[in-house]
Backbone bond lengths (Angstrom), bond angles and torsions (degrees), N, CA, C in turn:
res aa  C-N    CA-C-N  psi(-1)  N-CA   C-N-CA  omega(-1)  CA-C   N-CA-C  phi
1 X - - - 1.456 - - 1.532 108.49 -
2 X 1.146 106.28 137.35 1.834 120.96 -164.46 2.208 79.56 -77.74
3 X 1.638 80.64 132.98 1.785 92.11 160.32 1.428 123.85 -96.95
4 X 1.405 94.68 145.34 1.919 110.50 -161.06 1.588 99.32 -39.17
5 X 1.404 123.42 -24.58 1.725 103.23 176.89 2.149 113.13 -74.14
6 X 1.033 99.72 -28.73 1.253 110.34 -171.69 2.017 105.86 -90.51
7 X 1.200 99.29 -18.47 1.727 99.20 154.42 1.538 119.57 -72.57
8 X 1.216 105.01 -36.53 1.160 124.18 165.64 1.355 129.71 -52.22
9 X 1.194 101.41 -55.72 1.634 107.00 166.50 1.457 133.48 -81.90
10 X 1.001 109.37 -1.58 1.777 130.78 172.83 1.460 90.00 -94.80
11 X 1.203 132.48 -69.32 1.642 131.37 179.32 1.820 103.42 -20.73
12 X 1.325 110.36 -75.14 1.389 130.18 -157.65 1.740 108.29 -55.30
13 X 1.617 91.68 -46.98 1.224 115.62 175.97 1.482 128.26 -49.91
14 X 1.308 117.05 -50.98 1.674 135.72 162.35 0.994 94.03 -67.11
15 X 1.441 150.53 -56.78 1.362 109.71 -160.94 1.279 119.18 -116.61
16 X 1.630 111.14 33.08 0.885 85.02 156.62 2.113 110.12 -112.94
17 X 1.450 104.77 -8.75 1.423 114.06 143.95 0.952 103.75 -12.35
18 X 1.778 107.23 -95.37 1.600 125.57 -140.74 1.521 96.02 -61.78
19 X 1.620 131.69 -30.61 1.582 126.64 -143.87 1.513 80.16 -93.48
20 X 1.308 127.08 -29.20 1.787 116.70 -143.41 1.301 130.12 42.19
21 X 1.548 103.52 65.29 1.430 128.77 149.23 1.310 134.57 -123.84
22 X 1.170 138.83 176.96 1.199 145.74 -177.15 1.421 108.50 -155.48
23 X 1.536 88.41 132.62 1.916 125.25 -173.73 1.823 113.37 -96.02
24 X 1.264 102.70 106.01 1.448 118.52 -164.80 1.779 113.08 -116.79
25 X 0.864 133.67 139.87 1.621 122.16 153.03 1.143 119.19 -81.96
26 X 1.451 121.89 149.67 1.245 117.15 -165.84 2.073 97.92 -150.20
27 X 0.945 121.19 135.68 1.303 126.62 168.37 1.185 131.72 -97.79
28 X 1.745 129.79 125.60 1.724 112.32 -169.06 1.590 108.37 -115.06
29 X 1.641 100.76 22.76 1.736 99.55 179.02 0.875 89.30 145.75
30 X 2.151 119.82 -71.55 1.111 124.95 -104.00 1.953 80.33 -127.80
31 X 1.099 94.61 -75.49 1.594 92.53 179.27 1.405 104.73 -122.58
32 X 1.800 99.58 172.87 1.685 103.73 172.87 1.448 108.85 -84.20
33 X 1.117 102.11 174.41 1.377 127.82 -174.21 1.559 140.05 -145.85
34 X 0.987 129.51 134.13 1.750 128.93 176.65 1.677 106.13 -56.65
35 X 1.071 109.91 114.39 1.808 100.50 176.36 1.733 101.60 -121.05
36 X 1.352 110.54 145.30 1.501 106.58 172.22 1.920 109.33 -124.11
37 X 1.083 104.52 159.64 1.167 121.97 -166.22 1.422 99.44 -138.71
38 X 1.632 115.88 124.31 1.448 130.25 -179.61 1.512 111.81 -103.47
39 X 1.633 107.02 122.88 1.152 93.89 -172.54 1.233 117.09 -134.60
40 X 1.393 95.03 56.24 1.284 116.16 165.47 1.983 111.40 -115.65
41 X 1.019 108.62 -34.53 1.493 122.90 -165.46 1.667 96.25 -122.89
42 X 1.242 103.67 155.14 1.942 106.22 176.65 1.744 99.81 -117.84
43 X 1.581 76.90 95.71 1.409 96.69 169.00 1.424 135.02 -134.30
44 X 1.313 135.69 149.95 1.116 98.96 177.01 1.338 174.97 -154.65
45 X 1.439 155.44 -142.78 1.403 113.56 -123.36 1.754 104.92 -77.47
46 X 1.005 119.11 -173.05 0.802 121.27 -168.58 1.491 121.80 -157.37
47 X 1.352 131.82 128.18 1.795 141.03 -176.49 1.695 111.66 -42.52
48 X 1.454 122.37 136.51 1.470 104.21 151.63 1.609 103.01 -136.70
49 X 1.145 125.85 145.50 1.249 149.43 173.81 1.269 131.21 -116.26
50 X 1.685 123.08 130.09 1.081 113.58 -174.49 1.755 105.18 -118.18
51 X 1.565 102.67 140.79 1.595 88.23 179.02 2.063 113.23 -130.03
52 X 0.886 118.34 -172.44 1.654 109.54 -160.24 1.758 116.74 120.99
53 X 1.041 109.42 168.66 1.460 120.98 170.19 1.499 118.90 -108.16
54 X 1.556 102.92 -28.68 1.740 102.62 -174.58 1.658 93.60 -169.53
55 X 1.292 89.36 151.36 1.320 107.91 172.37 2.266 114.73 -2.44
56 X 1.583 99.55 -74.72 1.103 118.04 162.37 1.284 126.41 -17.17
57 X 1.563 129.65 -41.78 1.407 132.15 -173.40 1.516 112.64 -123.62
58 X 1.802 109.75 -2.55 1.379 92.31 -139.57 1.866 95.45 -72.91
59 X 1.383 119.31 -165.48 1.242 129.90 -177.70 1.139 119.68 -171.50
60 X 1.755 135.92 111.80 1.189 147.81 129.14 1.395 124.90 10.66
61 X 1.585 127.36 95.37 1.779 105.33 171.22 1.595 106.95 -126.57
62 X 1.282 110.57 145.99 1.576 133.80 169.22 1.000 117.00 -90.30
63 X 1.500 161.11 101.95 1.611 119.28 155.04 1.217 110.75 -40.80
64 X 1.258 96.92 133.79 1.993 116.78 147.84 2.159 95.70 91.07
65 X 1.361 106.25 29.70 1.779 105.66 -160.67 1.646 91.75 -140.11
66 X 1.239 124.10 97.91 1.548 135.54 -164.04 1.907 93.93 -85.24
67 X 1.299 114.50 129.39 2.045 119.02 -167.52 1.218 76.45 -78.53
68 X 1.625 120.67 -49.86 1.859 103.82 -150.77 1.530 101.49 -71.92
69 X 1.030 158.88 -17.37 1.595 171.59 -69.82 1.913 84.57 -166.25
70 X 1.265 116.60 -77.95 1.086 154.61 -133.67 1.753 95.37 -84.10
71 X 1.421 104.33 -67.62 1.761 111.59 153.94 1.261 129.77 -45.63
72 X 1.383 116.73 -43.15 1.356 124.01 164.40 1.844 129.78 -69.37
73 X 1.193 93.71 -16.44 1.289 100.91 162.36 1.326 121.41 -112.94
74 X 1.440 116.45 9.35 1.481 108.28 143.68 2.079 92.55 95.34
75 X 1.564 88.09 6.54 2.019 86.13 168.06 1.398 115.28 -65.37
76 X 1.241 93.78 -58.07 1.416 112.85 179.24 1.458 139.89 -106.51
């Protein structure tokens, strides 16, 4: 049985394959940060953040990328 780090890394891995992006750290002074890079389109990069306490609440954010939008159309 694959261990929760290596579920982990197959997770990240597919999607970010299938999406064509790439997961970078990035620093803006003050603290680090999740940065993504699309590499399919030249655009650019852009912050992601996750917020919650546990599993239970946690949540995905984009600037400028609406969850309920995204859920409702069956993205996410």
């Amino acid at each position: 049985m694959p261990s929760r780090k290596e579920q982990i890394h197959a997770a990240i891995y597919n999607a970010a394959v299938d999406a064509g992006f790439m997961l970078y750290a990035g620093h803006n002074g003050v603290q680090d940060k999740v940065m993504i890079k699309d590499l399919l389109e030249d655009t650019p990069h852009f912050e992601l953040t996750f917020t919650g306490k546990d599993i239970s609440d946690m949540d995905v954010h984009i600037d400028g990328v609406n969850n309920s939008k995204q859920i409702s159309n069956s993205l996410i």
